[in-house]
N, CA, C and O atoms as CSV, one atom per row, in Angstrom:
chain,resi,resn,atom,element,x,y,z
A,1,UNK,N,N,142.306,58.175,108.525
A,1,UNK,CA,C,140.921,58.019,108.891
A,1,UNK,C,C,140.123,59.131,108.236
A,1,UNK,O,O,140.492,60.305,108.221
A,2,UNK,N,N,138.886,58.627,107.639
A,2,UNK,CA,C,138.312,59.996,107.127
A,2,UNK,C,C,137.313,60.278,108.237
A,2,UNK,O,O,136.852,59.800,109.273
A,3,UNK,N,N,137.242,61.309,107.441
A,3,UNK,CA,C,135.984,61.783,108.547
A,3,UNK,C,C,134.767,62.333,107.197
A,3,UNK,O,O,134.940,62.812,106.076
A,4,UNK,N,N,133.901,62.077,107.759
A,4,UNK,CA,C,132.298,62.380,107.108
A,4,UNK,C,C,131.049,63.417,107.804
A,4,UNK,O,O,130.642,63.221,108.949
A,5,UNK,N,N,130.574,64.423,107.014
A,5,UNK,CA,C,130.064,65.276,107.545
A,5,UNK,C,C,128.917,64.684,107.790
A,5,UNK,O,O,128.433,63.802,107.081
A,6,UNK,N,N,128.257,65.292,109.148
A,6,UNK,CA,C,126.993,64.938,109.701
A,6,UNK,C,C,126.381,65.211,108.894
A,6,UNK,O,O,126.699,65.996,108.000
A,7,UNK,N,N,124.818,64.333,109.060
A,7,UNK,CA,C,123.612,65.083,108.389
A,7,UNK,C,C,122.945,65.326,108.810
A,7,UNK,O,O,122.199,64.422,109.189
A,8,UNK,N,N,122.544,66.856,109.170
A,8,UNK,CA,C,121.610,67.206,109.359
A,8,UNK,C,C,120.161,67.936,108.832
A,8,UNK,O,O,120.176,68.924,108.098
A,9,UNK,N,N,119.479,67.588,109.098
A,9,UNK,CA,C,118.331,68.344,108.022
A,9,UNK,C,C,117.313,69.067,108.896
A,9,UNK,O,O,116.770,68.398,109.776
A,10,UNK,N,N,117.001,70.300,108.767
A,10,UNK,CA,C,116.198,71.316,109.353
A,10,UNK,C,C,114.517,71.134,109.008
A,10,UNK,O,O,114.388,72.012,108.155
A,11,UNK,N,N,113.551,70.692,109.123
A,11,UNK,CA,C,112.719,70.911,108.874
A,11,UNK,C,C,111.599,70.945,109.967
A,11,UNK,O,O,111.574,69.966,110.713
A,12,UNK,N,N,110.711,71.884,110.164
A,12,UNK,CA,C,109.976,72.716,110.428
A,12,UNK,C,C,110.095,72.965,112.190
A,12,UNK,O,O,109.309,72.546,113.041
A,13,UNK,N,N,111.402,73.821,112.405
A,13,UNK,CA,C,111.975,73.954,113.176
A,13,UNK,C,C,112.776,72.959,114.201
A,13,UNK,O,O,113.465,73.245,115.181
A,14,UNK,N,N,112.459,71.751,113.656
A,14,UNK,CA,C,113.335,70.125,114.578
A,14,UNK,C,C,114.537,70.131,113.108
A,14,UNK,O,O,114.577,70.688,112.011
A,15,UNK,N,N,115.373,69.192,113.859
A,15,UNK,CA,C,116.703,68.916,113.223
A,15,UNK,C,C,116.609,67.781,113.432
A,15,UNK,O,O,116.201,67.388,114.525
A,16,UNK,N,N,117.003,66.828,112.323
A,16,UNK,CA,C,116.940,65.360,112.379
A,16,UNK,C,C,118.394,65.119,112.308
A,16,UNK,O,O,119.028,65.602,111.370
A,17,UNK,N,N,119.002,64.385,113.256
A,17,UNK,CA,C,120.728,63.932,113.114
A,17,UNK,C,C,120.281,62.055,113.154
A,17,UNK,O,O,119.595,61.436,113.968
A,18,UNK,N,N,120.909,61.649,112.082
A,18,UNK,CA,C,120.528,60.244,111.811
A,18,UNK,C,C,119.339,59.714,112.022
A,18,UNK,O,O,119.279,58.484,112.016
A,19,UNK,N,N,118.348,60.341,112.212
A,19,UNK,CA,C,117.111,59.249,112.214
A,19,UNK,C,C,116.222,60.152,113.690
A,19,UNK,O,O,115.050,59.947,114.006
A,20,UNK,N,N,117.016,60.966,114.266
A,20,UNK,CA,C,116.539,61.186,115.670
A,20,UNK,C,C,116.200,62.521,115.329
A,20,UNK,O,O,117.047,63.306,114.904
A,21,UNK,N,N,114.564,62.932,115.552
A,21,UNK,CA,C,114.381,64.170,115.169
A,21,UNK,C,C,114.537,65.188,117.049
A,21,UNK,O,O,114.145,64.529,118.011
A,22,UNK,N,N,114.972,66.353,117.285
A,22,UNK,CA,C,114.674,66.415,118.155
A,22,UNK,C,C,114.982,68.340,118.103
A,22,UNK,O,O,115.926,68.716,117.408
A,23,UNK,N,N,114.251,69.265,118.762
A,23,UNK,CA,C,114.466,70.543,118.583
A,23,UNK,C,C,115.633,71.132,119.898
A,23,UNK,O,O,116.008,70.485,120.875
A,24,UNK,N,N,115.930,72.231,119.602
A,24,UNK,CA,C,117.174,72.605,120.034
A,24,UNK,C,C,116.841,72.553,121.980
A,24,UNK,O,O,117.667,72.480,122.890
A,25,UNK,N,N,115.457,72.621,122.040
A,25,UNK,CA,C,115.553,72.534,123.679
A,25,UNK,C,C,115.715,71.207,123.917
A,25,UNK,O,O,116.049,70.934,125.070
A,26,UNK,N,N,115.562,70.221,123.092
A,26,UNK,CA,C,115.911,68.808,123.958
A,26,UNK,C,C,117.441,68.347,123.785
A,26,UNK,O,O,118.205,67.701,124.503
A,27,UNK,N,N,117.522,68.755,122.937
A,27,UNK,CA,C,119.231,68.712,122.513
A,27,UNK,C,C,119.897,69.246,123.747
A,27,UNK,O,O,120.578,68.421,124.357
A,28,UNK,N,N,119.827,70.659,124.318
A,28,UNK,CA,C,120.291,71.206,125.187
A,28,UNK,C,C,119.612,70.638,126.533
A,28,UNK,O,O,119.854,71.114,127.642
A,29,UNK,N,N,118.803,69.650,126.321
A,29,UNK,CA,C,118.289,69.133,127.619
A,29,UNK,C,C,119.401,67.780,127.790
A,29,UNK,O,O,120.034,67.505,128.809
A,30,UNK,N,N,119.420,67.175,126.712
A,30,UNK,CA,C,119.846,66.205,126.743
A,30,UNK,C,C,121.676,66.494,126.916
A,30,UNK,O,O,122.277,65.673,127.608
A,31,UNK,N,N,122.287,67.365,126.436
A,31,UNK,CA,C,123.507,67.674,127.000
A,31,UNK,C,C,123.581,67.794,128.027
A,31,UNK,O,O,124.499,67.155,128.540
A,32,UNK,N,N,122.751,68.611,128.925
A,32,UNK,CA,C,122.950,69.234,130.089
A,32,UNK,C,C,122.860,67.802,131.390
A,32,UNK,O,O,123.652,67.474,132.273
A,33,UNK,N,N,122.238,67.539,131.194
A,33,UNK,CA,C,122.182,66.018,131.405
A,33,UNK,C,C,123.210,64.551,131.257
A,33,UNK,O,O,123.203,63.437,131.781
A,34,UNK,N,N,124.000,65.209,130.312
A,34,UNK,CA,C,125.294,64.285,129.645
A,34,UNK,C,C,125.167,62.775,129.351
A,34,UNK,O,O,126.070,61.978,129.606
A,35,UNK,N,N,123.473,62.294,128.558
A,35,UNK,CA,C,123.738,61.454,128.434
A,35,UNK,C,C,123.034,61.438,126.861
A,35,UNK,O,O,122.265,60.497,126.663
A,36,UNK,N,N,123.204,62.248,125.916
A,36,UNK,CA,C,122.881,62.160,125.081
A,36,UNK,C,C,123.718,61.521,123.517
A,36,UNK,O,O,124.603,62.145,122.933
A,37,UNK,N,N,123.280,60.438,123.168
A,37,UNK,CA,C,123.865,59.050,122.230
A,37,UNK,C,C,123.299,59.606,120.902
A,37,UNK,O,O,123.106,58.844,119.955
A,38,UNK,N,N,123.035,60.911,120.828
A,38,UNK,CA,C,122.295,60.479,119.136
A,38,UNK,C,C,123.172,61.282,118.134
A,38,UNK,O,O,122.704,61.880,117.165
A,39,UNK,N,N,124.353,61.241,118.427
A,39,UNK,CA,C,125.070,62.043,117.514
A,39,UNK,C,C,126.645,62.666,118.196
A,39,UNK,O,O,126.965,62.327,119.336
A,40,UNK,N,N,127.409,63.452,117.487
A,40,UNK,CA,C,128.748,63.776,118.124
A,40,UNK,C,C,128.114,65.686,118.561
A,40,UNK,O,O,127.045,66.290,118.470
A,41,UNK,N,N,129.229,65.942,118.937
A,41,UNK,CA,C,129.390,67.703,119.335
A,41,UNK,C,C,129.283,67.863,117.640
A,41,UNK,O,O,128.278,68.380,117.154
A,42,UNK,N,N,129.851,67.618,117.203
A,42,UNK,CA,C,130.099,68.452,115.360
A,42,UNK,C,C,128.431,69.057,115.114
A,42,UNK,O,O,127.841,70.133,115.021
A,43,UNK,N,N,128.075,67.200,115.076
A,43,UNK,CA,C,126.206,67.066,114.680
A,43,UNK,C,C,125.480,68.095,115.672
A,43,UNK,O,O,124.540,68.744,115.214
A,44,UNK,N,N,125.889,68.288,117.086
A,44,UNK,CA,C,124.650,68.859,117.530
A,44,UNK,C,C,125.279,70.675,117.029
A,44,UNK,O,O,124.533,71.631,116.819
A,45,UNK,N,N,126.281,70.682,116.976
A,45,UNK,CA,C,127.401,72.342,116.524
A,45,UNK,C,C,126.202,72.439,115.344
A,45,UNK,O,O,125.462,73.418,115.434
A,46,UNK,N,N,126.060,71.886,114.703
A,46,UNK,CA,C,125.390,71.934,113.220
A,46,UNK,C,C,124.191,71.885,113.232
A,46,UNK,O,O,123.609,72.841,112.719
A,47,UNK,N,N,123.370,70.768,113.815
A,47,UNK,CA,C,122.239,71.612,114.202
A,47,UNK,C,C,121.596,72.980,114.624
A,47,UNK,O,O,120.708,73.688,114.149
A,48,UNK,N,N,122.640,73.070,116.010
A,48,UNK,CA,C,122.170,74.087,117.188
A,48,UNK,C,C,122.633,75.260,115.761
A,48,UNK,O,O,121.884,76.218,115.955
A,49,UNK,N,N,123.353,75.524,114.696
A,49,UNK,CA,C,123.378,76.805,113.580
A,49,UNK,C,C,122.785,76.694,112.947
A,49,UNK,O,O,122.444,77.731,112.379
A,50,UNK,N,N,122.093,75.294,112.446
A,50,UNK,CA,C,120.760,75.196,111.266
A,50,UNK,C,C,119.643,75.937,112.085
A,50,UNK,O,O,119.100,76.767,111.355
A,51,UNK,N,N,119.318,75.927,112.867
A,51,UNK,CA,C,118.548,76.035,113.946
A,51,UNK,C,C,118.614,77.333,113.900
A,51,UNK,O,O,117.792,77.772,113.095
A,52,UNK,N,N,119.235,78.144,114.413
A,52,UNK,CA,C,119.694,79.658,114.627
A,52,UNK,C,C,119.496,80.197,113.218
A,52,UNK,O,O,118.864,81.254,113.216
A,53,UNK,N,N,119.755,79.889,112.380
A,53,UNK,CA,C,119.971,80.394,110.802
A,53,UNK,C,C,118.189,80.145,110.668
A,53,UNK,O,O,117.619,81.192,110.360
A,54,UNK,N,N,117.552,79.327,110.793
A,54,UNK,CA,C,115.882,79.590,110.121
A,54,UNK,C,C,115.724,80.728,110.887
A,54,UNK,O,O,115.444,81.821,110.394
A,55,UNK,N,N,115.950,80.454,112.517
A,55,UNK,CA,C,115.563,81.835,113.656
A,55,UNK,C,C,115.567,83.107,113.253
A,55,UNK,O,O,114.687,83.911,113.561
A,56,UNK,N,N,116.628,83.384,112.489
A,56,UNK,CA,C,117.352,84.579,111.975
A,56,UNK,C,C,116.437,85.409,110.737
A,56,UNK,O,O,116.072,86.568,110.544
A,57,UNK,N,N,116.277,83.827,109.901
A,57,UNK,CA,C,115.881,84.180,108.706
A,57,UNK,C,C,113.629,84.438,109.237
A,57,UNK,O,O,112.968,85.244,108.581
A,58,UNK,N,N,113.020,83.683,110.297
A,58,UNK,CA,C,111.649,84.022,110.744
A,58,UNK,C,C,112.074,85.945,111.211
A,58,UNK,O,O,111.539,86.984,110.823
A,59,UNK,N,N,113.121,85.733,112.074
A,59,UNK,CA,C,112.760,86.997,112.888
A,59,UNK,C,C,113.348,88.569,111.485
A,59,UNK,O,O,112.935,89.723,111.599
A,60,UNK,N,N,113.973,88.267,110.754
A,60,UNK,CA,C,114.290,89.556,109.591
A,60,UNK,C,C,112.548,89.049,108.924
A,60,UNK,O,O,111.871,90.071,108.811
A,61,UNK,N,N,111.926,88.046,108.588
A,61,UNK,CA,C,110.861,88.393,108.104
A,61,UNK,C,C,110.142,88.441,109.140
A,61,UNK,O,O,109.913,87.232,109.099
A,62,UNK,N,N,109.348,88.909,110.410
A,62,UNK,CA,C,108.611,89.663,111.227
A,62,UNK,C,C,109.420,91.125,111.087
A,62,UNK,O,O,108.676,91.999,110.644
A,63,UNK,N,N,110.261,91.403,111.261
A,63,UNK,CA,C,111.006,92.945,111.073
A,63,UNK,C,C,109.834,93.145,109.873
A,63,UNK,O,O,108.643,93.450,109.811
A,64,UNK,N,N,110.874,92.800,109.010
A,64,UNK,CA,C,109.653,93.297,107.582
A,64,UNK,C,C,108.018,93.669,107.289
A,64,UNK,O,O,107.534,94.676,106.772
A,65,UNK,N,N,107.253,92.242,107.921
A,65,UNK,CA,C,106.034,92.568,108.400
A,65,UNK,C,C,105.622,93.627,109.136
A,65,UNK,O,O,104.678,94.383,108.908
A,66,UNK,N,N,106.502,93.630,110.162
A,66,UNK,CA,C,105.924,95.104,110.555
A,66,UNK,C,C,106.621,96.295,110.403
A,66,UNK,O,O,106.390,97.176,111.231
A,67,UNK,N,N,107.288,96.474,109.670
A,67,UNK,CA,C,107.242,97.487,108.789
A,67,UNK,C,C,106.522,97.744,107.867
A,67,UNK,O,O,106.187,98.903,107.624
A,68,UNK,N,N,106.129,96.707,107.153
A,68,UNK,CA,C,104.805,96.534,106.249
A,68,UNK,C,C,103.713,97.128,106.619
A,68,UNK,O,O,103.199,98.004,105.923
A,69,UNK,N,N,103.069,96.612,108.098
A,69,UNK,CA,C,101.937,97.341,108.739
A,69,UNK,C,C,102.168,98.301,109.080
A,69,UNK,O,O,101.190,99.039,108.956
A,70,UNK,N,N,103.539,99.084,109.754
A,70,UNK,CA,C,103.676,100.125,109.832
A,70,UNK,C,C,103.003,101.024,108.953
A,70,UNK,O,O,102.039,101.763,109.156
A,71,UNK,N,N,104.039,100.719,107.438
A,71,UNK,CA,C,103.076,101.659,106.356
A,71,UNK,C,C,101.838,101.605,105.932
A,71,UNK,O,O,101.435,102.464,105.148
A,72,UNK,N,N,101.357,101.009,106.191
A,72,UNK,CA,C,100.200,100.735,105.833
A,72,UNK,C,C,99.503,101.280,107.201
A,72,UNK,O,O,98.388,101.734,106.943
A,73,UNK,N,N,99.794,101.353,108.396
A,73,UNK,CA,C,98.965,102.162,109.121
A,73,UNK,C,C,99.069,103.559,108.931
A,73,UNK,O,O,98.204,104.432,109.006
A,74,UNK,N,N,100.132,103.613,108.703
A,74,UNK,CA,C,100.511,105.282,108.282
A,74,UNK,C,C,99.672,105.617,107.207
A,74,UNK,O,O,99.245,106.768,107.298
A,75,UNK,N,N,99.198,104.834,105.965
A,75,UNK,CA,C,98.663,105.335,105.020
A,75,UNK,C,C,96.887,104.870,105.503
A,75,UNK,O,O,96.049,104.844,104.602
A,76,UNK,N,N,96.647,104.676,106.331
A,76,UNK,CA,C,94.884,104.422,106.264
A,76,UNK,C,C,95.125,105.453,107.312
A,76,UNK,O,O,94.255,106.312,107.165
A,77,UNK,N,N,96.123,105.839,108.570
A,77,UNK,CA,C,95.569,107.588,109.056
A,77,UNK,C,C,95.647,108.555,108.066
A,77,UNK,O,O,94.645,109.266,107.995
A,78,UNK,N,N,96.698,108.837,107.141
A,78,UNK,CA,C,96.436,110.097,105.999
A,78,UNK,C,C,95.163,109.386,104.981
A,78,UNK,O,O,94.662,110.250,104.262
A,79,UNK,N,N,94.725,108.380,104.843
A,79,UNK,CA,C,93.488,108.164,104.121
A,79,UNK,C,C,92.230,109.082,105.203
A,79,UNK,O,O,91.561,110.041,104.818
A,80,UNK,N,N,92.187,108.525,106.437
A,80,UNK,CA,C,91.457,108.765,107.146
A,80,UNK,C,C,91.568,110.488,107.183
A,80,UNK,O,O,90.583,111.098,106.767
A,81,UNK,N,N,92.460,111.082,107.553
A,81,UNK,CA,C,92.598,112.331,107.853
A,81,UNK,C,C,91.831,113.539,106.533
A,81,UNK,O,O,91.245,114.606,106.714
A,82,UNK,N,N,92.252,112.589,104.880
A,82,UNK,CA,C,91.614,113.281,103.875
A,82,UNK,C,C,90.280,113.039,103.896
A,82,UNK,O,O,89.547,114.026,103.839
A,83,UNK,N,N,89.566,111.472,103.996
A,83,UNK,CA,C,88.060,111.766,104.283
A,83,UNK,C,C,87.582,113.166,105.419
A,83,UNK,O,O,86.844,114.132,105.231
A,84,UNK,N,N,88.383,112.724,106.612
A,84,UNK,CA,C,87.756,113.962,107.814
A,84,UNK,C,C,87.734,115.659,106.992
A,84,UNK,O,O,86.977,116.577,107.310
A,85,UNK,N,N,88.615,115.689,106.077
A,85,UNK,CA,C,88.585,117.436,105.104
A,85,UNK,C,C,87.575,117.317,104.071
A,85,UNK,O,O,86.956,118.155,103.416
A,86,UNK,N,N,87.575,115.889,104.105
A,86,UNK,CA,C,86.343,116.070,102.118
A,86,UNK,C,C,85.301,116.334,102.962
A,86,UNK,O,O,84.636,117.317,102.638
A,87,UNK,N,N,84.734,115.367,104.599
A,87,UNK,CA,C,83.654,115.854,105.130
A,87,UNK,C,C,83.539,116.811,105.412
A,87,UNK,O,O,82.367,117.159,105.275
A,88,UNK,N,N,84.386,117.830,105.917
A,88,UNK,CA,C,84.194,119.119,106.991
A,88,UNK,C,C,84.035,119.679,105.394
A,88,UNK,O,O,84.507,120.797,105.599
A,89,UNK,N,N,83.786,119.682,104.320
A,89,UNK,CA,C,83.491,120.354,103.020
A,89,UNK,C,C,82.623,120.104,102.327
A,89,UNK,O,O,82.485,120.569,101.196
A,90,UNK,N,N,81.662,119.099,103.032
A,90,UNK,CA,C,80.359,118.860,102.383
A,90,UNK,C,C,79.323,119.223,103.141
A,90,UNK,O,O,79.318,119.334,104.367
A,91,UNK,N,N,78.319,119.432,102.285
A,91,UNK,CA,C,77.378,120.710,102.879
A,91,UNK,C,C,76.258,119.413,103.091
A,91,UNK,O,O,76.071,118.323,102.550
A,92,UNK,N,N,75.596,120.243,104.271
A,92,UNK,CA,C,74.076,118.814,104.441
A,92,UNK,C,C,73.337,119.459,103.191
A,92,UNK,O,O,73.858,120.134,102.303
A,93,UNK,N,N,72.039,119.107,103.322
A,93,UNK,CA,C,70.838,119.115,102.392
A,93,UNK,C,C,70.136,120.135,103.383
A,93,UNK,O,O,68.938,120.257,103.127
A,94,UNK,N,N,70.445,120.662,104.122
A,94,UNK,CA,C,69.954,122.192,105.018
A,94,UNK,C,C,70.435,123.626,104.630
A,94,UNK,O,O,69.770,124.550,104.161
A,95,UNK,N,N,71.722,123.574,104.938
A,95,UNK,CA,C,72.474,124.106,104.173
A,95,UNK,C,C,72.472,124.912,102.767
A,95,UNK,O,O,72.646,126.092,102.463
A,96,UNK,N,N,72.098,123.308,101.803
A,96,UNK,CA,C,72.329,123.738,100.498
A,96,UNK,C,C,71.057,124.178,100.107
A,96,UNK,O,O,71.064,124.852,99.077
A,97,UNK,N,N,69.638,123.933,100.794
A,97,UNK,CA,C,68.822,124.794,101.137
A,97,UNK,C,C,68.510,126.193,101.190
A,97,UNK,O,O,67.703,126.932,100.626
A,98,UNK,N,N,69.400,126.314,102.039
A,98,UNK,CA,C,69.646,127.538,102.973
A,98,UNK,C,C,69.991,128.405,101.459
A,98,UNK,O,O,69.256,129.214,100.893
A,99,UNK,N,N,71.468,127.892,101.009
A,99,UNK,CA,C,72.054,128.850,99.749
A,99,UNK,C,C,70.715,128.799,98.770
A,99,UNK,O,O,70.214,129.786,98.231
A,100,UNK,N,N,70.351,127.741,98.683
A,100,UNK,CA,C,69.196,128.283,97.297
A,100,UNK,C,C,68.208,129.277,97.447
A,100,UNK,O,O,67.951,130.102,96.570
A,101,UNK,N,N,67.552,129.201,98.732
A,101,UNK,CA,C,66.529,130.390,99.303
A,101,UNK,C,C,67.072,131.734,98.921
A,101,UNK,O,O,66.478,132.540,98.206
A,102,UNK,N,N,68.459,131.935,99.555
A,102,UNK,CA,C,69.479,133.290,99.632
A,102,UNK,C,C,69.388,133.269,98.240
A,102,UNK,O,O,68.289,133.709,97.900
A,103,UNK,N,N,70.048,132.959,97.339
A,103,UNK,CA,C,69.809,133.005,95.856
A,103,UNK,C,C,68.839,133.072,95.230
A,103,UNK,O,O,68.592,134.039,94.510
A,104,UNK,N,N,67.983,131.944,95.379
A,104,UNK,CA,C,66.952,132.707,94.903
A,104,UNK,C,C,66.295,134.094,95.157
A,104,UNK,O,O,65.941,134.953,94.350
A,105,UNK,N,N,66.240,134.063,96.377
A,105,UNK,CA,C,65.398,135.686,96.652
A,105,UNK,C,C,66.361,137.157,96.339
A,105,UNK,O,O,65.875,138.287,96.393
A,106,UNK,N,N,67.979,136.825,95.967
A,106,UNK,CA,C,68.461,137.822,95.610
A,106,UNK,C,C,68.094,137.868,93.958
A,106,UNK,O,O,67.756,138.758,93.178
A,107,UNK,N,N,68.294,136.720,93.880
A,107,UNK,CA,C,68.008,137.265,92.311
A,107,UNK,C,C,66.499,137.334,91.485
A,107,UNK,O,O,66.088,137.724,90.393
A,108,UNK,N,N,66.136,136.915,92.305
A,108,UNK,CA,C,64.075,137.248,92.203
A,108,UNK,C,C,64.044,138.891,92.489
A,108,UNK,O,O,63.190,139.602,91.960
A,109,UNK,N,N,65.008,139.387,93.331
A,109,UNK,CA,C,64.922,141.064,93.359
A,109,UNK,C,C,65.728,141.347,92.376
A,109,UNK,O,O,65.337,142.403,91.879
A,110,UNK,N,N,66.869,140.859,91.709
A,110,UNK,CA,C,67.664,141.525,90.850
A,110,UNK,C,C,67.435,141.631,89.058
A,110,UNK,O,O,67.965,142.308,88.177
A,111,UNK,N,N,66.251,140.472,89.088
A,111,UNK,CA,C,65.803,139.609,87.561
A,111,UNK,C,C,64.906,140.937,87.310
A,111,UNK,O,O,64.845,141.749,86.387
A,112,UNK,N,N,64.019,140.739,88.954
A,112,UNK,CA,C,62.541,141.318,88.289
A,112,UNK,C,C,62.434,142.592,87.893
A,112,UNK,O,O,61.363,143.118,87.589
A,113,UNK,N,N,63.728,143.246,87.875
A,113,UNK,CA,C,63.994,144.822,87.159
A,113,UNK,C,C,64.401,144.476,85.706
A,113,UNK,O,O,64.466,145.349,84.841
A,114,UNK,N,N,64.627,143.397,85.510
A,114,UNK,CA,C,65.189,143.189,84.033
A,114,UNK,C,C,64.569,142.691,83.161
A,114,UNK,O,O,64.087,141.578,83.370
A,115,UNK,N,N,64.375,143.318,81.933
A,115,UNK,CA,C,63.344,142.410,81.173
A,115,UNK,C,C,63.678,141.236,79.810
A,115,UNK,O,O,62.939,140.855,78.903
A,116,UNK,N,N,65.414,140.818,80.212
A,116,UNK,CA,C,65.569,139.677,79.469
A,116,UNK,C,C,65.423,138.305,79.850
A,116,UNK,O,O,65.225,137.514,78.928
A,117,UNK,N,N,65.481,137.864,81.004
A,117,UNK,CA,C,64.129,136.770,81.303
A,117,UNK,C,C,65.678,136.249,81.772
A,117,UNK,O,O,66.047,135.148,81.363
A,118,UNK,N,N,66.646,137.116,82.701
A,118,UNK,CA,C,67.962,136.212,83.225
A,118,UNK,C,C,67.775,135.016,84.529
A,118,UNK,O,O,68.556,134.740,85.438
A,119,UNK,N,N,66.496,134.490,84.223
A,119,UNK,CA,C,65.928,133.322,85.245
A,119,UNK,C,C,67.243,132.020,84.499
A,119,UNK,O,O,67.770,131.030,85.006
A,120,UNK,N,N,67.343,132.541,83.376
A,120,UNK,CA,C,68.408,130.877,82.947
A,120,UNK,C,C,70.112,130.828,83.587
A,120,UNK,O,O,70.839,129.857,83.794
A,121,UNK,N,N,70.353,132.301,83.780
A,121,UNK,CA,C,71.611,132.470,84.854
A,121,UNK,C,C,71.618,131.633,86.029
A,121,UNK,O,O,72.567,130.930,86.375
A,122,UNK,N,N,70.320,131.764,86.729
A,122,UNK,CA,C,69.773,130.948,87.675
A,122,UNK,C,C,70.925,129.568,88.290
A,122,UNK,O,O,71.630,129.604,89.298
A,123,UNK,N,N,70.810,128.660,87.479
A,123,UNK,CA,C,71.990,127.787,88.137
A,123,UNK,C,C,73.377,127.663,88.299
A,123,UNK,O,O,74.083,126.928,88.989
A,124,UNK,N,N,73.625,128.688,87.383
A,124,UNK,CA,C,74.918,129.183,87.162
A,124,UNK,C,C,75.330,129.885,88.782
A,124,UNK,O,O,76.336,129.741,89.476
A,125,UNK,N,N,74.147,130.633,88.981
A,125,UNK,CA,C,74.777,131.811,90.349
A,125,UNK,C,C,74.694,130.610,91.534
A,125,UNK,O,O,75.531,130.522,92.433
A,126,UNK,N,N,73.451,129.631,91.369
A,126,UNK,CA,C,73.268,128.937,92.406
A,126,UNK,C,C,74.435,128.273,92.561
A,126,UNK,O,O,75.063,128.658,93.547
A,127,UNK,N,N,75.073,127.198,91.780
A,127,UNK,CA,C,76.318,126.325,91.930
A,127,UNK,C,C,77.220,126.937,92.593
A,127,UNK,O,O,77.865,126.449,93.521
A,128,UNK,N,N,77.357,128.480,91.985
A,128,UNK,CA,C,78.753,129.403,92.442
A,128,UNK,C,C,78.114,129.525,94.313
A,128,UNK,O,O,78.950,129.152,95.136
A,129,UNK,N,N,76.896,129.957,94.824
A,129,UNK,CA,C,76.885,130.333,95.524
A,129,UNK,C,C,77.162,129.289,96.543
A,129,UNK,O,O,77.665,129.633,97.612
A,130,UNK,N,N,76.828,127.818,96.266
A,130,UNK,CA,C,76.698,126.305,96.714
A,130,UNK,C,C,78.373,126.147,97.078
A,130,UNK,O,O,78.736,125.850,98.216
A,131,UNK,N,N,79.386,126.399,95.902
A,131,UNK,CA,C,81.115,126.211,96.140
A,131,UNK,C,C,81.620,127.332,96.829
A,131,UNK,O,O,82.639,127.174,97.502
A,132,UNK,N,N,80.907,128.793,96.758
A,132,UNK,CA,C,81.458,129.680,97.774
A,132,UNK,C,C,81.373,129.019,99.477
A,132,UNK,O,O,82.386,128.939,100.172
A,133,UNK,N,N,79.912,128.560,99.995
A,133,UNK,CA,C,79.657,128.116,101.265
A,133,UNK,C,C,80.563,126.863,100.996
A,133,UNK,O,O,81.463,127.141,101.789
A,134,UNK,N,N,80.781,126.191,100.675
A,134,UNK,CA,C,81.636,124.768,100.569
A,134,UNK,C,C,83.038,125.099,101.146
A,134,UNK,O,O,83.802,124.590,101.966
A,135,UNK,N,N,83.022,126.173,100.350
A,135,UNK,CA,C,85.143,126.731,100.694
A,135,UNK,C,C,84.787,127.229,101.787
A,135,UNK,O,O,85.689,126.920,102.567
A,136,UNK,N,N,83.853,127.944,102.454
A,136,UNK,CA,C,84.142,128.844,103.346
A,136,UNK,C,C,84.089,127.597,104.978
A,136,UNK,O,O,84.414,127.961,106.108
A,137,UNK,N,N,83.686,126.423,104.671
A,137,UNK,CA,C,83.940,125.626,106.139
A,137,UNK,C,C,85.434,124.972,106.431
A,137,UNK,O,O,85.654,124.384,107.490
């Protein structure tokens, strides 16, 4: 006598055994019950592992996914954390105010003893004085 392997085919989480589509809770409904005609133990053995095997293969890809978001949350807090340092290092428009006044009036006392006209140093000291207050927050 031969024997012939069931067919079963998996698609989108139901298992079809000859013609009868049905997912693993009715299968196990229908055993439990003992009156289920749509196939042998082999067919539903083979299902109930087609079945388990997509399970396997959804739940390793959710693992992955969130590991995915994991990193990716990890990298938008160190994104986030470097904006919060570039801000605490930018100066308002008060501030940078503030340094030009100080500069200017030191070197409006330091020029006006000199008679090579070092007003063109001028932005040179200002910038420096603008990145000194920058580093110092």
């Amino acid at each position: 006598m031969s024997h012939t392997t069931p067919t079963v085919v998996v698609d989108s989480g139901a298992s079809v055994i000859e013609g009868a589509e049905m997912n693993a809770n009715e299968l196990a409904d229908k055993l439990e019950q003992g009156h289920w005609e749509g196939g042998t133990r082999e067919q539903a053995a083979t299902m109930l592992r087609q079945q388990q095997e997509k399970l396997t293969k959804y739940e390793l890809r959710h693992v992955a996914q969130r590991d995915r978001i994991a990193i990716l949350e990890m990298q938008h807090k160190q994104q986030q954390a470097e904006i919060e340092a570039l801000k605490a290092k930018t100066l308002t428009d008060e501030e940078i105010e503030e340094v030009f006044r100080t500069v200017e009036q030191d070197f409006a006392l330091t020029e006006s003893k000199k008679s090579d006209g070092g007003w063109r140093n001028f932005p040179v000291e200002l910038g420096r004085a603008i990145l000194r207050k920058a580093q110092e927050k």
